[in-house]
MARGUNU-694189 format. One line per field, with one value per atom (N, C-alpha, C, CB): x, y, z; residue in one letter; residue number from 1; atom name. Coordinates in steps of 0.1 Angstrom, whole numbers, plus 5000, padded with zeros to 4 digits. Glycine has a CB too. Layout:
<pts>
xx X | ...
yy Y | ...
zz Z | ...
residu A | ...
num NUM | ...
atome CA | ...
</pts>
This chain:
<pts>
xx 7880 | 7877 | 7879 | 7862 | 7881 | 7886 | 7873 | 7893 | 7873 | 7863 | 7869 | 7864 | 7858 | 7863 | 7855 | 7855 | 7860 | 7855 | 7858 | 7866 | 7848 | 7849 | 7865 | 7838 | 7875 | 7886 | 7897 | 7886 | 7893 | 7906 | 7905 | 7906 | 7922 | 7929 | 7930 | 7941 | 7922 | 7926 | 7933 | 7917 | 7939 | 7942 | 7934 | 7942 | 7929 | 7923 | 7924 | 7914 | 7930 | 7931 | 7918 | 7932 | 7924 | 7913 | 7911 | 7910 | 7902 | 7899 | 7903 | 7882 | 7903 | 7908 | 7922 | 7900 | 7926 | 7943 | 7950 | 7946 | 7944 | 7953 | 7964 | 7958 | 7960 | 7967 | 7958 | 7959 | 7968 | 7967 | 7956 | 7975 | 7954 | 7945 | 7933 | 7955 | 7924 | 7912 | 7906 | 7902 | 7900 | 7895 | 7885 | 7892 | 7877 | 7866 | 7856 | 7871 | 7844 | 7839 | 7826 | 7832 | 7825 | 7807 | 7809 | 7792 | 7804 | 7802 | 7790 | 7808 | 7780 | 7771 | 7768 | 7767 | 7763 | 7763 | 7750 | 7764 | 7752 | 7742 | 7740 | 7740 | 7729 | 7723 | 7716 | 7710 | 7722 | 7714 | 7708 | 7725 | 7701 | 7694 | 7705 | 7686 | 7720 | 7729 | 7742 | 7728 | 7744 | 7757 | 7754 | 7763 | 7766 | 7769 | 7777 | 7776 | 7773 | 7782 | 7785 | 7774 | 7790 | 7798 | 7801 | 7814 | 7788 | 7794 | 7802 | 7784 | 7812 | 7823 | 7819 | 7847 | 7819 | 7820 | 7833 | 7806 | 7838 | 7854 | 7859 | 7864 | 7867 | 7871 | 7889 | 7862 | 7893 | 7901 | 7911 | 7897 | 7921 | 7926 | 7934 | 7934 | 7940 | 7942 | 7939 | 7940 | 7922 | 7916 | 7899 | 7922 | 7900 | 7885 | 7871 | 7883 | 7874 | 7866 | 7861 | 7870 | 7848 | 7839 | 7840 | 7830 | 7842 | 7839 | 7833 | 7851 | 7827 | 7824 | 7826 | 7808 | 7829 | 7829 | 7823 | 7839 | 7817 | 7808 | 7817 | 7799 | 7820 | 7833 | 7824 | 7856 | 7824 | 7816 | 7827 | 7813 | 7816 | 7818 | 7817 | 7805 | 7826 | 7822 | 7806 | 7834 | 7795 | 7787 | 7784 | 7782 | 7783 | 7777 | 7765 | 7776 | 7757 | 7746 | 7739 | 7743 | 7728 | 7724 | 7726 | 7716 | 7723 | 7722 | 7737 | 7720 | 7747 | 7768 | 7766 | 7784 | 7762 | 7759 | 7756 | 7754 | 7745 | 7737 | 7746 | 7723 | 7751 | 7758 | 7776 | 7755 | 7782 | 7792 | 7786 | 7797 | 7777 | 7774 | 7776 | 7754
yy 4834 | 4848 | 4855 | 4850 | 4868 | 4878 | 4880 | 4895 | 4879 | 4884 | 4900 | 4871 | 4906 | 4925 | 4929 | 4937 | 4933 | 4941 | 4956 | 4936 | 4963 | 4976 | 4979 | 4975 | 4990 | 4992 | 4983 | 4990 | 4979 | 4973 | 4982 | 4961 | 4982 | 4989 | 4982 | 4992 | 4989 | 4980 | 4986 | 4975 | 4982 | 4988 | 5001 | 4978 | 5007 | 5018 | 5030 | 5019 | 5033 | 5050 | 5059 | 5049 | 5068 | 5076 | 5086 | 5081 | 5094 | 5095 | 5112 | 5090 | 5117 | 5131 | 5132 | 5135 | 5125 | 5129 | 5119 | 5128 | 5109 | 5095 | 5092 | 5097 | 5096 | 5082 | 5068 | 5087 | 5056 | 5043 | 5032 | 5042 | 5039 | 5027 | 5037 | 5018 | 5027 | 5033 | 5024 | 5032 | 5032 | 5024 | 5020 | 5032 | 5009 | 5000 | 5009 | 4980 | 5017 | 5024 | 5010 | 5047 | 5002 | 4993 | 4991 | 4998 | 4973 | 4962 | 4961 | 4951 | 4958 | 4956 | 4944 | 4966 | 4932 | 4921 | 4922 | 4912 | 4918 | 4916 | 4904 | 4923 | 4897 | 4881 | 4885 | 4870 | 4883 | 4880 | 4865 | 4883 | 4866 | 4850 | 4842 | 4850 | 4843 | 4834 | 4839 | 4831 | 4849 | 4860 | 4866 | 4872 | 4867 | 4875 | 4885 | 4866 | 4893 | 4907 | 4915 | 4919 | 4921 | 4931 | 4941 | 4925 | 4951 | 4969 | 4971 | 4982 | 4977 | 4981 | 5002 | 4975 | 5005 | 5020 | 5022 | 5028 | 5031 | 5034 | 5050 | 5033 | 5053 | 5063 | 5066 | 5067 | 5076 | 5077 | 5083 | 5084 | 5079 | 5085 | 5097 | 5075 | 5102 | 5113 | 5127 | 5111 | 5127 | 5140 | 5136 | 5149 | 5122 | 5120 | 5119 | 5135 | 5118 | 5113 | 5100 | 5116 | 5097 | 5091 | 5083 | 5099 | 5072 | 5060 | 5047 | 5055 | 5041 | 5025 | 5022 | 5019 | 5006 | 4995 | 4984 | 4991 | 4978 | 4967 | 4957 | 4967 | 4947 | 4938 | 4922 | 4940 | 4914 | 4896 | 4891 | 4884 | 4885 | 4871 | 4857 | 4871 | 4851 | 4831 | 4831 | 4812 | 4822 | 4820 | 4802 | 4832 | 4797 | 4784 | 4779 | 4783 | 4772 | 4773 | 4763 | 4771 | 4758 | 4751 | 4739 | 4755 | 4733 | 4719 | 4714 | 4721 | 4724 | 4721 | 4719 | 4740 | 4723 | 4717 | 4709 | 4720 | 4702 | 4688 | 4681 | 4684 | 4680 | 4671 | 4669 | 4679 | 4678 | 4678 | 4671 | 4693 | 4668 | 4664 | 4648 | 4668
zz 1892 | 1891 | 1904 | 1886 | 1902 | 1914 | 1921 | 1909 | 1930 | 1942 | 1947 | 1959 | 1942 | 1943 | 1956 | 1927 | 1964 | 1980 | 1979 | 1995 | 1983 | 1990 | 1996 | 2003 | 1992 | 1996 | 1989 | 2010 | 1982 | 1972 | 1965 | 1965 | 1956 | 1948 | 1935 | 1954 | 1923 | 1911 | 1905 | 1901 | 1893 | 1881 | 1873 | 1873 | 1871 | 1862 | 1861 | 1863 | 1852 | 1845 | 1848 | 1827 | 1862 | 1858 | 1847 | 1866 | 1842 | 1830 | 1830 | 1826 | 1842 | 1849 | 1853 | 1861 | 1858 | 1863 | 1858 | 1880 | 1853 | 1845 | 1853 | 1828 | 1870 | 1882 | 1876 | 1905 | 1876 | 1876 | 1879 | 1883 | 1895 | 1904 | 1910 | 1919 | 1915 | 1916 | 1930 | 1900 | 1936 | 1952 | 1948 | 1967 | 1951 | 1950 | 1964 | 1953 | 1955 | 1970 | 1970 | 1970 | 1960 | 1961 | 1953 | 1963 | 1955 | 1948 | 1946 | 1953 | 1929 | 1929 | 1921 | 1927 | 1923 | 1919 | 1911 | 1930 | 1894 | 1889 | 1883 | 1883 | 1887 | 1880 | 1869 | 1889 | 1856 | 1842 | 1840 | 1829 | 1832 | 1827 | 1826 | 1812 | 1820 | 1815 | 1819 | 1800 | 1822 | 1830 | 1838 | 1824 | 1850 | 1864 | 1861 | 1875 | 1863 | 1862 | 1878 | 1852 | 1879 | 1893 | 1884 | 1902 | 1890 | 1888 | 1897 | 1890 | 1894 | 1907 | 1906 | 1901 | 1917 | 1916 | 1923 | 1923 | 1915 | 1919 | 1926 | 1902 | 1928 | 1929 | 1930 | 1939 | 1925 | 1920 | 1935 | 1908 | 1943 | 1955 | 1950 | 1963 | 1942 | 1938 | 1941 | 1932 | 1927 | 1928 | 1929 | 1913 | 1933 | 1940 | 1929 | 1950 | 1914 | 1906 | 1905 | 1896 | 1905 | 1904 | 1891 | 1906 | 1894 | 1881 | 1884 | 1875 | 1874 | 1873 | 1861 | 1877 | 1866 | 1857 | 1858 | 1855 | 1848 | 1846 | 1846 | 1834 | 1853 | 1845 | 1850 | 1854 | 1837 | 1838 | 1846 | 1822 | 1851 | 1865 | 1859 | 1879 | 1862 | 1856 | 1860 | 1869 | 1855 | 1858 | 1853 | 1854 | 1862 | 1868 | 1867 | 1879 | 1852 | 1851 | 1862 | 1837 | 1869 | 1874 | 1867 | 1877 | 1857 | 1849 | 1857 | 1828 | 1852 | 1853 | 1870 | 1847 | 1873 | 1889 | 1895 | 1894 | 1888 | 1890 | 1885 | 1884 | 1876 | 1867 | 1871 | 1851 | 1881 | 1888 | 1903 | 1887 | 1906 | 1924 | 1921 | 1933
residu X | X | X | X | X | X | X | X | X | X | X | X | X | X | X | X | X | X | X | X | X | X | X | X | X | X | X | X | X | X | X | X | X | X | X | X | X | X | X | X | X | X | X | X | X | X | X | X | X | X | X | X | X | X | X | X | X | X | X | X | X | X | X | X | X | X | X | X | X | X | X | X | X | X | X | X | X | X | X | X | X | X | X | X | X | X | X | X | X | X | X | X | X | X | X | X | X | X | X | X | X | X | X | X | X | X | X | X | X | X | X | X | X | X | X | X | X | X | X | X | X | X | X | X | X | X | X | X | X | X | X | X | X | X | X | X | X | X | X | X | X | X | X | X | X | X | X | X | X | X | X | X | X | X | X | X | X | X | X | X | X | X | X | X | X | X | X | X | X | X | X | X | X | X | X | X | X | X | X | X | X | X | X | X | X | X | X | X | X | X | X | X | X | X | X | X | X | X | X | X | X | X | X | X | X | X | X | X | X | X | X | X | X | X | X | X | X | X | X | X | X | X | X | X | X | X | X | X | X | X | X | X | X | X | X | X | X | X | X | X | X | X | X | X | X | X | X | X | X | X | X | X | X | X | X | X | X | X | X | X | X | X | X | X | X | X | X | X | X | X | X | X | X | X | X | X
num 1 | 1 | 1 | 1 | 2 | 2 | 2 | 2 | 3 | 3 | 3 | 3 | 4 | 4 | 4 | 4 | 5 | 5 | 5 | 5 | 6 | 6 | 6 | 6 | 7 | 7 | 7 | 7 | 8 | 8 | 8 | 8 | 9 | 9 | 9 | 9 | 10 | 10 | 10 | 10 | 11 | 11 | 11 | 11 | 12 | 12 | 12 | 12 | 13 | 13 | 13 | 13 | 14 | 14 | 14 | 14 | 15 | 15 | 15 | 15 | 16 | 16 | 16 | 16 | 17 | 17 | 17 | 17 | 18 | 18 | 18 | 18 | 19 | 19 | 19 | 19 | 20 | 20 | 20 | 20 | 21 | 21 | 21 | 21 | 22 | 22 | 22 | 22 | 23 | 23 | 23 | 23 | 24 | 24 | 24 | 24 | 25 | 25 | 25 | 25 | 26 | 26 | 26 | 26 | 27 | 27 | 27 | 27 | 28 | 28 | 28 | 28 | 29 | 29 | 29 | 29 | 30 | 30 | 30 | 30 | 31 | 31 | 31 | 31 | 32 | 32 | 32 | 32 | 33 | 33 | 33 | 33 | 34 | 34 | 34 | 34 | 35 | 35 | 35 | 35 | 36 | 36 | 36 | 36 | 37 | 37 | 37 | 37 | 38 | 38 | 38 | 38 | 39 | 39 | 39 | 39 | 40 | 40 | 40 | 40 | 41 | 41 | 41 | 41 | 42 | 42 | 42 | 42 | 43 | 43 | 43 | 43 | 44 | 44 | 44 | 44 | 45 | 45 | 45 | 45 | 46 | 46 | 46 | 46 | 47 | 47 | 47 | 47 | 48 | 48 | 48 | 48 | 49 | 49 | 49 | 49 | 50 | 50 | 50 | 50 | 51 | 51 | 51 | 51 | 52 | 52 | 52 | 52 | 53 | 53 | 53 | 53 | 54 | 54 | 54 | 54 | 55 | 55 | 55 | 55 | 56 | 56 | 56 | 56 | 57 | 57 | 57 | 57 | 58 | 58 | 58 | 58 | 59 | 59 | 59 | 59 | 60 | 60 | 60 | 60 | 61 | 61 | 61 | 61 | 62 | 62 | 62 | 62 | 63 | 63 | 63 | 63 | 64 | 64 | 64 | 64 | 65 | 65 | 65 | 65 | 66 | 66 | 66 | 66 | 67 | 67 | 67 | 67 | 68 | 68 | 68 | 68 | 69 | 69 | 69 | 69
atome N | CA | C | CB | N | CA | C | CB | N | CA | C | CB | N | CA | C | CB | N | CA | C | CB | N | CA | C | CB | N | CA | C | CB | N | CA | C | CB | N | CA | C | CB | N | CA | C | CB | N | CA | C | CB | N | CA | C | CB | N | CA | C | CB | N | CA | C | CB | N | CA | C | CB | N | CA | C | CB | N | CA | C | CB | N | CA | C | CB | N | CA | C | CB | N | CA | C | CB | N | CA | C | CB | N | CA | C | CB | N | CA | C | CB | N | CA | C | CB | N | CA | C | CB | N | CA | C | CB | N | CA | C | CB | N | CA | C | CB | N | CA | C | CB | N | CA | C | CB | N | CA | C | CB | N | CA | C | CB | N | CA | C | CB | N | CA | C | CB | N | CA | C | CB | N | CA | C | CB | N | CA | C | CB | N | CA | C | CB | N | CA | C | CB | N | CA | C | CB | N | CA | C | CB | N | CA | C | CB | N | CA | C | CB | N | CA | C | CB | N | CA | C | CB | N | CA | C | CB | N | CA | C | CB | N | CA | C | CB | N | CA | C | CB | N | CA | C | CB | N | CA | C | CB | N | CA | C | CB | N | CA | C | CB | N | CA | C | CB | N | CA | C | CB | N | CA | C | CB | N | CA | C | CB | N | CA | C | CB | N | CA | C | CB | N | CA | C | CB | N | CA | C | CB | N | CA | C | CB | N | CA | C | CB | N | CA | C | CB | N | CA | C | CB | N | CA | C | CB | N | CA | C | CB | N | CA | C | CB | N | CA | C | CB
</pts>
C-alpha cells in the first residue's frame, strides 16, 4: 500500500474546475477496531478548493503477527 505525505500529487478530479490532481495538504491516520484508514485533505493547485478523501490502509491484525515471528 501507498504511503501518502503532505505535498504529493494524486490523481483526483476536483469537483470545481475538474483539473486532474490534487496536493496532499494532511495526512490523517485513523485506527478502527479491524481497519486503518488515512483521511487525506487535498487541495486542488488550480483554483485552490478544498477536498478530502477517506481511502483504507492494509491492516495487520496482531494474532498475523505473532504467527509470522
Amino acid at each position: 500500500m501507498r504511503k501518502y505525505q503532505a505535498g504529493d500529487l494524486i490523481q483526483k478530479r476536483c469537483r470545481q474546475c475538474f483539473h486532474d490532481e490534487a496536493k496532499i495538504l494532511k495526512v490523517d491516520r485513523k485506527d478502527f477496531h479491524d481497519k486503518k484508514a488515512a483521511y487525506l485533505w487535498c487541495q486542488c493547485p488550480e483554483c485552490g478548493m478544498n477536498d478530502g478523501e477517506l481511502i483504507p490502509e492494509e491492516y495487520q491484525h496482531e494474532s498475523d503477527v505473532l504467527q509470522e515471528k
